[in-house]
C-alpha positions in Angstrom: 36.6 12.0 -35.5 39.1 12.7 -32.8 39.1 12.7 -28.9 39.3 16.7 -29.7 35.8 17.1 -31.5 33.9 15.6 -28.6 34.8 18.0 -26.3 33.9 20.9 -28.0 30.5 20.0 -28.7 27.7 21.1 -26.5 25.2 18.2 -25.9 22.4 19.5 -24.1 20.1 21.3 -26.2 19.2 24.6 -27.1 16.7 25.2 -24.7 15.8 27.4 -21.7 15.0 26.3 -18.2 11.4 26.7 -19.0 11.1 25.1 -21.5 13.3 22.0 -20.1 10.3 22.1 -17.3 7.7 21.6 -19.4 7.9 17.9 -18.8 8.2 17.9 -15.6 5.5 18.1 -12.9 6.8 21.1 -11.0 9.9 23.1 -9.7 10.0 21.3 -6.5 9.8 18.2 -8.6 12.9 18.4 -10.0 14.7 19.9 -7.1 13.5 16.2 -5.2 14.7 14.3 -8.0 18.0 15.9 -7.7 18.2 15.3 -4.1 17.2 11.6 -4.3 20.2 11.6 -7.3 22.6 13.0 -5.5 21.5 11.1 -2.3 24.6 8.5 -0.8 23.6 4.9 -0.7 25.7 3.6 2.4 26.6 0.0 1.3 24.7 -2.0 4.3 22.4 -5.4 4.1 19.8 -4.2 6.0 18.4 -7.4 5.8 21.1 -8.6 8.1 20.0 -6.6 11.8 24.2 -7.5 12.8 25.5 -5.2 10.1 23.6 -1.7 11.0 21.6 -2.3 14.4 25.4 -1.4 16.7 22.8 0.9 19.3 19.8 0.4 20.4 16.9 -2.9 19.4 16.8 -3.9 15.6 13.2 -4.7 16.3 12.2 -0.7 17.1 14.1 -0.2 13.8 12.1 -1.9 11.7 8.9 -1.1 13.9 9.1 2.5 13.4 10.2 1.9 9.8 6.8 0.2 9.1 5.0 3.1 11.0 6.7 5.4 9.3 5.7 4.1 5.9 2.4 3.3 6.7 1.1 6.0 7.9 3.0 8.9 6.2 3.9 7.7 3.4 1.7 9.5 0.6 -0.4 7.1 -1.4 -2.4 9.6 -3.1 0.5 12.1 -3.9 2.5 13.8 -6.5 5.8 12.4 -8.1 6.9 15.5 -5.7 5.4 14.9 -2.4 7.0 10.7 -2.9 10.1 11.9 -4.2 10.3 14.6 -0.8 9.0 11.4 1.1 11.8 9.1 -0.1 14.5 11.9 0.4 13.4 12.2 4.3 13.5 8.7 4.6 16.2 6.9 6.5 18.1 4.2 4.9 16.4 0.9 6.6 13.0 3.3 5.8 14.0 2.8 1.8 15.1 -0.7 2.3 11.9 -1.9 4.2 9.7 0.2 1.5 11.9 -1.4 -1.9 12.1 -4.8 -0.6 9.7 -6.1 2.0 6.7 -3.1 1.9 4.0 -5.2 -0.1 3.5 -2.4 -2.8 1.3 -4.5 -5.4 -2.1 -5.8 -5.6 -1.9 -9.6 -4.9 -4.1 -12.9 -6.1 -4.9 -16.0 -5.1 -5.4 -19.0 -7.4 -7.2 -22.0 -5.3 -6.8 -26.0 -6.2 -3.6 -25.4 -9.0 -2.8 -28.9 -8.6 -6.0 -30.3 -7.6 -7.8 -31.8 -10.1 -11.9 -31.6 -10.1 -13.8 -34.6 -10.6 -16.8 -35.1 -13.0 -18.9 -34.2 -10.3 -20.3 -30.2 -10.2 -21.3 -28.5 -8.7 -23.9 -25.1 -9.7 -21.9 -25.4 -12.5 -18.7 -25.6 -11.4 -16.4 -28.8 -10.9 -15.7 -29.8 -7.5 -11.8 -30.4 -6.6 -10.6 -33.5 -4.7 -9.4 -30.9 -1.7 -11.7 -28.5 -0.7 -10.0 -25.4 0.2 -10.8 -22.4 2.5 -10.0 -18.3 2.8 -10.5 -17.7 6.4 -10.6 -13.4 7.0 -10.2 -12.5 10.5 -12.0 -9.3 12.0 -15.2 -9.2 10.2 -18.6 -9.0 10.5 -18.4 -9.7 14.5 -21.4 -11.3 14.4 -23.1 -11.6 17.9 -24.8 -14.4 19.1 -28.2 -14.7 18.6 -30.0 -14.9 22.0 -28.1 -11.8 22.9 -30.9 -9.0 23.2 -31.9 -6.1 20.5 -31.3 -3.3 23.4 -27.9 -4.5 24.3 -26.9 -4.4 20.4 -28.5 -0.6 20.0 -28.1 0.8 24.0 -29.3 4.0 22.8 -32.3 4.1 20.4 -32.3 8.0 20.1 -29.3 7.7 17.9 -29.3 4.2 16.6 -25.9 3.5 17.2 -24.9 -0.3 16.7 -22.4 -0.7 18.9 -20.9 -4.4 18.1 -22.3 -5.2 14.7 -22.1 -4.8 11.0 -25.9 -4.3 10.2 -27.0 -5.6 7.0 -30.1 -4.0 5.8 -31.5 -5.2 2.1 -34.1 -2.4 2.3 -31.9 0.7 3.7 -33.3 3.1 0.7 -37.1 2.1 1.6 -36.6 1.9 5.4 -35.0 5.5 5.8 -37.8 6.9 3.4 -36.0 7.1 0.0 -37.5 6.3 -2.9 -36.8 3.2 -4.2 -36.1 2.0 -7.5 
């Protein structure tokens, strides 16, 4: 085969723009993904404030990066509406959401090198180093000699006003059937 047979073939196939659609999710879909090919990639470390932050605070940059992702970008959306996100996106916008924006479900795994003793406990082994998740911003419990009407001010609408109110009963006590 020469140089001269590959140009005259025609690799794309025999299809109309319909049809080349099917696959894809919509119109606009494919117009995005264009734009997001065809996008130019400065070549900047963004992970280096000295190399793009020449104006103005490095911190406000990555600030409003955050905000930006955070609260607009769209979780629940079409390949459209993230591709449309990503193309209106600064640069230090794509870098913070490809490399720093925690994107994954994480895990824990508690005592890996610890080893347990015989000793259990319900069942379970106890390790040598006990070891504690602490989770700020809870329950805000209230302390205890702190009065009912100061906890629900108004009773005509039973707002709790500093509390998470645990109620084992909340089917029975608001005249539900119960199971």
């Amino acid at each position: 085969m020469s140089i001269k047979d590959l140009f005259g073939r025609n690799y794309l196939p025999d299809k109309n723009e319909k049809e080349l659609a099917a696959d894809a999710e919509s119109g606009r879909n494919i117009s995005a993904i264009k734009t997001k090919q065809d996008a130019f990639v400065p070549q900047i470390d963004y992970a280096n404030p000295d190399t793009f932050a020449k104006y103005g605070s490095a911190t406000l940059y990555y600030k409003s990066a955050l905000d930006r992702i955070l609260n607009y970008y769209p979780y629940d959306g079409s390949d459209e509406e993230i591709n449309s996100f990503h193309n209106r996106s600064l640069d230090i916008e794509k870098y913070i959401f490809e490399n720093k924006y925690p994107r994954t479900t994480g895990y824990i795994t508690l005592s890996p090198a610890s080893t347990t003793t015989s000793t259990k406990l319900e069942g379970y082994g106890v390790p040598d180093v006990a070891e504690y998740i602490t989770f700020n911003g809870g329950p805000n419990v209230l302390n205890e000699t702190q009065p009912l009407s100061q906890v629900v001010p108004n009773t005509s609408n039973n707002k709790f006003q500093y509390n998470n109110v645990y109620d084992d009963n909340l089917y029975t006590n608001n005249g539900y059937p119960s199971d």
